[in-house]
C-alpha positions as CSV (number, residue, x, y, z in Angstrom):
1,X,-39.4,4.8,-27.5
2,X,-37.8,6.9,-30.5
3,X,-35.2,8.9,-30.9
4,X,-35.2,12.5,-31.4
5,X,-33.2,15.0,-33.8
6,X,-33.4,18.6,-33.8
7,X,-34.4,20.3,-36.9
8,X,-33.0,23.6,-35.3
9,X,-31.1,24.3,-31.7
10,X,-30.6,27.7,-31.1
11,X,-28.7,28.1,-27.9
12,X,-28.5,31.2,-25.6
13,X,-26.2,32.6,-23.3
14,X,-25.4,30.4,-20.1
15,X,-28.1,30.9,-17.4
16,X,-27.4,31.6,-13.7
17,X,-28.7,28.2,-12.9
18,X,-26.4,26.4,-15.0
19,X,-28.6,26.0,-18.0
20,X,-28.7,27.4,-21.7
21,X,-32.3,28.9,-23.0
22,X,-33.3,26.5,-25.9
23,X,-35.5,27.2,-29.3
24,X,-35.8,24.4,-30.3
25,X,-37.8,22.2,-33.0
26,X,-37.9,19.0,-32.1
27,X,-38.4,15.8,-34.9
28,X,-39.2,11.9,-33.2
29,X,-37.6,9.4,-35.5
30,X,-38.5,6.0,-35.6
31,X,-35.0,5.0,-34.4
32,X,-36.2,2.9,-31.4
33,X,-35.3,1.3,-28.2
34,X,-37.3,-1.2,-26.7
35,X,-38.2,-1.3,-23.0
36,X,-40.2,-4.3,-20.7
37,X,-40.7,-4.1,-17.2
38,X,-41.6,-6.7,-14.6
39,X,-43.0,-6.3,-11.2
40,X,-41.0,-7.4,-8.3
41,X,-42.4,-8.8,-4.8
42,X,-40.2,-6.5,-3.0
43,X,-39.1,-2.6,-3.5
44,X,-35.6,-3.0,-5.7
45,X,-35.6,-1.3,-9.2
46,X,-32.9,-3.1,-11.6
47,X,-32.0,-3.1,-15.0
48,X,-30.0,-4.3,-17.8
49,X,-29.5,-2.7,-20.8
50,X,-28.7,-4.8,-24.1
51,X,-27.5,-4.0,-27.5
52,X,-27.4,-6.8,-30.2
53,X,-28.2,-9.5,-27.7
54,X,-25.4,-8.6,-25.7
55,X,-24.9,-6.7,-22.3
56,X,-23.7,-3.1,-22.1
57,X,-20.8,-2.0,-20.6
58,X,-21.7,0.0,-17.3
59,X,-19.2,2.6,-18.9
60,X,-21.3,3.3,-22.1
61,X,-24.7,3.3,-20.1
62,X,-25.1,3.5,-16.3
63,X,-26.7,1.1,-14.2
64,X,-27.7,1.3,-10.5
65,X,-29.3,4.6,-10.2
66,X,-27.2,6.4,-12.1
67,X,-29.4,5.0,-15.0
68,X,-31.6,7.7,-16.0
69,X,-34.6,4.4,-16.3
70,X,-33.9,3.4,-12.7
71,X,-34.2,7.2,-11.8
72,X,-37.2,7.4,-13.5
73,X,-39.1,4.8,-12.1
74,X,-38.5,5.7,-8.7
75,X,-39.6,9.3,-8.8
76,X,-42.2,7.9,-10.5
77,X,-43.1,6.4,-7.6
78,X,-42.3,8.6,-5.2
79,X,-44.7,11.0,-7.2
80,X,-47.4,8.5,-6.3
81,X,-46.9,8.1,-2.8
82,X,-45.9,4.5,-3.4
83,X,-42.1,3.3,-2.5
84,X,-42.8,-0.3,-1.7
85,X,-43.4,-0.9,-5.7
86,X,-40.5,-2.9,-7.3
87,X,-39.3,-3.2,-10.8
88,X,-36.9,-5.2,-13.0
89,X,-36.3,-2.8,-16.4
90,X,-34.6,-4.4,-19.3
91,X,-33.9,-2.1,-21.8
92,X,-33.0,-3.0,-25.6
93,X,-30.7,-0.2,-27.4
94,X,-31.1,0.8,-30.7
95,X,-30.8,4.5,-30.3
96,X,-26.6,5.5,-30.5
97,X,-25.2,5.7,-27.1
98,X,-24.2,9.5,-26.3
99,X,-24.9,10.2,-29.8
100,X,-27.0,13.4,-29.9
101,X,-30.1,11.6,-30.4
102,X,-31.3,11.5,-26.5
103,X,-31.1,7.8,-26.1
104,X,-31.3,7.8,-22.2
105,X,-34.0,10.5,-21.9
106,X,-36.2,8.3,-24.4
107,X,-35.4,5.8,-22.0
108,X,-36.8,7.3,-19.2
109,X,-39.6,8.5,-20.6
110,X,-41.1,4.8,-21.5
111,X,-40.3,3.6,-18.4
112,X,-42.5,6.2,-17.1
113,X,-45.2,5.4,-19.4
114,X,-44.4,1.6,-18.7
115,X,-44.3,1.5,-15.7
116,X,-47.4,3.9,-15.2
117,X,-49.1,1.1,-16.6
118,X,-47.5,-1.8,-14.8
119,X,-47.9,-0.4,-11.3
120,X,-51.8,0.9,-12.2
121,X,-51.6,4.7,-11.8
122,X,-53.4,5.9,-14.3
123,X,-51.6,9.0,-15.0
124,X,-51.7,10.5,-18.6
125,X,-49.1,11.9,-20.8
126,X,-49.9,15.5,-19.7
127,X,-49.4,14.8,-15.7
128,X,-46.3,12.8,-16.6
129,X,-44.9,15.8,-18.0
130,X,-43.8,17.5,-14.7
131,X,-41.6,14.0,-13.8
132,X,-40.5,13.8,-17.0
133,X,-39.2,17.6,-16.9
134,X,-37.3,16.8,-13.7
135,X,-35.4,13.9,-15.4
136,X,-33.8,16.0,-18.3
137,X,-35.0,18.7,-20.8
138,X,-35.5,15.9,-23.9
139,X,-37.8,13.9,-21.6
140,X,-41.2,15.8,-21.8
141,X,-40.8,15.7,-25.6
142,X,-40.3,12.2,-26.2
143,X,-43.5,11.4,-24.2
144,X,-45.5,12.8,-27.0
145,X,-43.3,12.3,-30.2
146,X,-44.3,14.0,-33.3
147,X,-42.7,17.7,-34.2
148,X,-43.0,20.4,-31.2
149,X,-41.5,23.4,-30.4
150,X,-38.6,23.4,-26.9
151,X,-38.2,26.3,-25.2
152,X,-36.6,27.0,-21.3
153,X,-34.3,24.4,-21.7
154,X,-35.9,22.6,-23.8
155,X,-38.3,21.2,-21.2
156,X,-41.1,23.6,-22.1
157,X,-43.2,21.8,-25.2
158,X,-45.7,22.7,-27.8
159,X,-46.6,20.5,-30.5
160,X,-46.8,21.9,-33.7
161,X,-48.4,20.5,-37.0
162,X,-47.0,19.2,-40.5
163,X,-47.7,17.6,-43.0
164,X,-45.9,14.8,-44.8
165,X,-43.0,12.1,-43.6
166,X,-39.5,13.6,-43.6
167,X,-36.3,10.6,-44.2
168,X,-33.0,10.5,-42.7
169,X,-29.9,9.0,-43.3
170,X,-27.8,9.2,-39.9
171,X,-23.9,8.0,-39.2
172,X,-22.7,7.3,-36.1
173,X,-19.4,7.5,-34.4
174,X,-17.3,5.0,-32.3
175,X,-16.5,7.8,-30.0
176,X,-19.6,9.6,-28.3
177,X,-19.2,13.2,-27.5
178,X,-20.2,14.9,-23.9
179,X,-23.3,17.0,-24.0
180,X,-21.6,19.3,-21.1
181,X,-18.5,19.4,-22.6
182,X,-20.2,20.8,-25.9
183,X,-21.7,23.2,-23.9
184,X,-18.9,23.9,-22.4
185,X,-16.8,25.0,-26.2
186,X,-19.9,27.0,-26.7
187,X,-19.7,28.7,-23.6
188,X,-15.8,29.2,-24.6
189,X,-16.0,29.8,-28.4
190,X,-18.8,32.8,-27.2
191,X,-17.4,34.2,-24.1
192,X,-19.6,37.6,-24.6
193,X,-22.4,35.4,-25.0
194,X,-25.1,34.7,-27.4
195,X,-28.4,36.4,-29.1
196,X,-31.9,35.2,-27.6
197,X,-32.6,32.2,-29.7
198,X,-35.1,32.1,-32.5
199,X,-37.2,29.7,-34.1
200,X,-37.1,30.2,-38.4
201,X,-40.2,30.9,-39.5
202,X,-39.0,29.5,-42.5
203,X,-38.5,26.1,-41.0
204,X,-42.1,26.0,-39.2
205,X,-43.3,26.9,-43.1
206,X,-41.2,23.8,-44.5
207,X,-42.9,21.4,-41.8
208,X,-46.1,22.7,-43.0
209,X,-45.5,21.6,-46.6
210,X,-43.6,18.8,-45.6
211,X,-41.2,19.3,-48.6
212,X,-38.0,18.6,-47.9
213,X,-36.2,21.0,-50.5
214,X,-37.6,23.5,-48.6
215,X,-36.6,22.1,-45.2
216,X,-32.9,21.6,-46.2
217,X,-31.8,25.3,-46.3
218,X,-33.8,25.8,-43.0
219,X,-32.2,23.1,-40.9
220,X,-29.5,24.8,-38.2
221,X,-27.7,24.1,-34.8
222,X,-26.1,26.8,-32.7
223,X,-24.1,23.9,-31.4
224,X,-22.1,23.1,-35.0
225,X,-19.2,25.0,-33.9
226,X,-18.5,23.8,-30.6
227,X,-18.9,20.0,-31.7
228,X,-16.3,20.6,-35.0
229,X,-13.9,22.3,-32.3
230,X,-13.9,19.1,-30.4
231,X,-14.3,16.6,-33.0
232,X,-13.0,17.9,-36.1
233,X,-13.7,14.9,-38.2
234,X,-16.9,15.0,-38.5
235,X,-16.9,17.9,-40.8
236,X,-15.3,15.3,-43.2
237,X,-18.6,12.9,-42.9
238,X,-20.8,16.2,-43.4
239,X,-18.5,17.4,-46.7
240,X,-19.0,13.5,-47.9
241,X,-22.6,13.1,-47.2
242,X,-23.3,16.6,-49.0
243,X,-21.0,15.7,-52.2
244,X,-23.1,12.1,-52.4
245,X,-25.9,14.2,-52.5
246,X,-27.7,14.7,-49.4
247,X,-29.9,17.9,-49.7
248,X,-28.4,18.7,-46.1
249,X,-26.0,18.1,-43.1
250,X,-26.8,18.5,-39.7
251,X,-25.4,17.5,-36.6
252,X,-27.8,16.1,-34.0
253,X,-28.1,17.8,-30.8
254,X,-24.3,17.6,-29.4
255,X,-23.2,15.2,-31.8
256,X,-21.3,13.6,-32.8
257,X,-24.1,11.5,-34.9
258,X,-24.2,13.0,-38.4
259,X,-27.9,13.3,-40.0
260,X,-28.5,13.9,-43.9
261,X,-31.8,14.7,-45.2
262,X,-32.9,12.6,-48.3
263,X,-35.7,13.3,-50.8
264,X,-37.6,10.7,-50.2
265,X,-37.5,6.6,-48.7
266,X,-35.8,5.5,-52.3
267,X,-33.0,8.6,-52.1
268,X,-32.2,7.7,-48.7
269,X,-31.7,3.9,-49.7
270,X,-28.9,5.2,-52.0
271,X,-27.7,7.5,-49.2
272,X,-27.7,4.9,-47.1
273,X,-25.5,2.9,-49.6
274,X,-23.2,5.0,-50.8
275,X,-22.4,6.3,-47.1
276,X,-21.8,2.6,-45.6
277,X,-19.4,2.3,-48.4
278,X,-17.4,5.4,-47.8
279,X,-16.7,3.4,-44.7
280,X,-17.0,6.4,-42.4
281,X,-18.7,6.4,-39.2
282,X,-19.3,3.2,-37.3
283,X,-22.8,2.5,-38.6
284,X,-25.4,4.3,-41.1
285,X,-29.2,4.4,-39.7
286,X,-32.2,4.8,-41.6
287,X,-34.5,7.3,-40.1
288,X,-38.2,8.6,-40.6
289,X,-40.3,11.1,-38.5
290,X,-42.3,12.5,-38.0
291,X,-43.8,9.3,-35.7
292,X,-45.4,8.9,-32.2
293,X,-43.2,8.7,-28.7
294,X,-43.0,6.6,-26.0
295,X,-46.1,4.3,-26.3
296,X,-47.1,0.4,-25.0
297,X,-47.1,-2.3,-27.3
């Protein structure tokens, strides 16, 4: 299952139900975690999440059913009109943990699509979609993978063409930052609230050269400000990644995970380099997308 990154977020005004409207374009990078499922003899879904061999911390990513795989699997189910199926999910992290690059909901959606296979249903990406949407707004995208456009809350997806491979250079953070607290310092930092959002024509014209020069300039995120007002520090990563020559900074999603675009796969080696030896961050990923989303292997 990839990650995701947004190539621009623009966020509206706080909704009645809670939620922000989203324009979105979403990018899946082939930052992956892995997923294998087992079938039980009984009706229990477990799992146990690994990074590096070794077992997460229930602090950094849920278990029981707060885990947004165990929730997954069982409305999966429930969808099919099957509750006796059992499952035993072990999922291995790759994707940064609260890190802007929805980890969990790519989670969720390959144990949908692995567990759709495991348990024989049959269903295709399409009528996943509607589960998928009920598990978080990220979900339905990382089905599919590729570029799309997110509207609603992101939920609502439309895949969109382009042309060429894209390369990333992303560094992490010790500390992960709340997607509803980011929210919440938009909500505060625009108390009058915000324009409709808007999709850059000028960004779905970059995808459809697939140059990155002209990509850089139209990268944005509406949610910059709020995640600088709560983490100030990353603005130093972005001003260091920019002077070592990225051709732009972005935060992903919520943060706090920095990404800088390189030229091509050789520029982002030296990005790469030069950025683990600044010593910022706690690690520095490699990234290329387009690719596919959650698939068996």
């Amino acid at each position: 299952m990839p990650a995701k990154i947004n190539l621009c977020l623009g966020v509206g005004a706080r909704r009645d139900d809670g939620f922000h409207p989203l324009a979105t374009v979403y990018q899946a990078v082939d930052v992956c975690d892995e997923i294998r499922v087992n079938l039980r003899a009984d009706n229990e879904v477990t799992v146990v999440v690994t990074h590096d061999g070794e077992l997460m911390s229930s602090e950094l990513v849920p278990d029981g059913d707060d885990n947004i795989g165990v929730r997954a699997a069982k409305l999966l189910r429930e969808h099919a009109g099957r509750p006796d199926l059992g499952v035993d999910i072990a999922i291995r992290k790759e994707i940064p943990v609260a890190g802007g690059m929805a980890g969990g909901s790519a989670d969720a959606a390959g144990v949908l699509v692995a567990c759709n296979e495991l348990w024989g249903f049959g269903y295709s990406k399409d009528e996943l979609e509607p589960i998928a949407a009920n598990l978080g707004s990220d979900v339905p995208f990382l089905l599919h993978g590729g570029n799309a456009l997110g509207s609603g809350r992101g939920e609502l997806v439309s895949q969109i063409l382009s042309r060429g491979t894209f390369h990333w250079v992303a560094v992490t953070s010790d500390v992960g930052l709340s997607t509803a607290a980011v929210y919440a310092e938009f909500d505060r930092l625009n108390p009058v609230g915000a324009d409709e959002p808007q999709i850059a024509p000028e960004l779905l014209a970059a995808l459809r050269t697939g140059d990155p020069e002209d990509l850089a300039p139209a990268l944005s995120n509406d949610l910059t400000e709020a995640a600088l007002s709560l983490r100030p520090d990353l603005a130093d990563v972005m001003t260091v990644g920019s002077s070592l020559g990225a051709l732009a900074a972005l935060i992903s999603g919520s943060g706090p995970t920095i990404l800088f675009l390189a030229r091509d796969a050789a520029h982002g080696d030296e990005l790469a380099a030069m950025l683990t030896a600044s010593g910022l961050g706690a690690d520095v990923i490699q990234a290329y997308g387009p690719v596919q989303g959650a698939r068996l292997i």
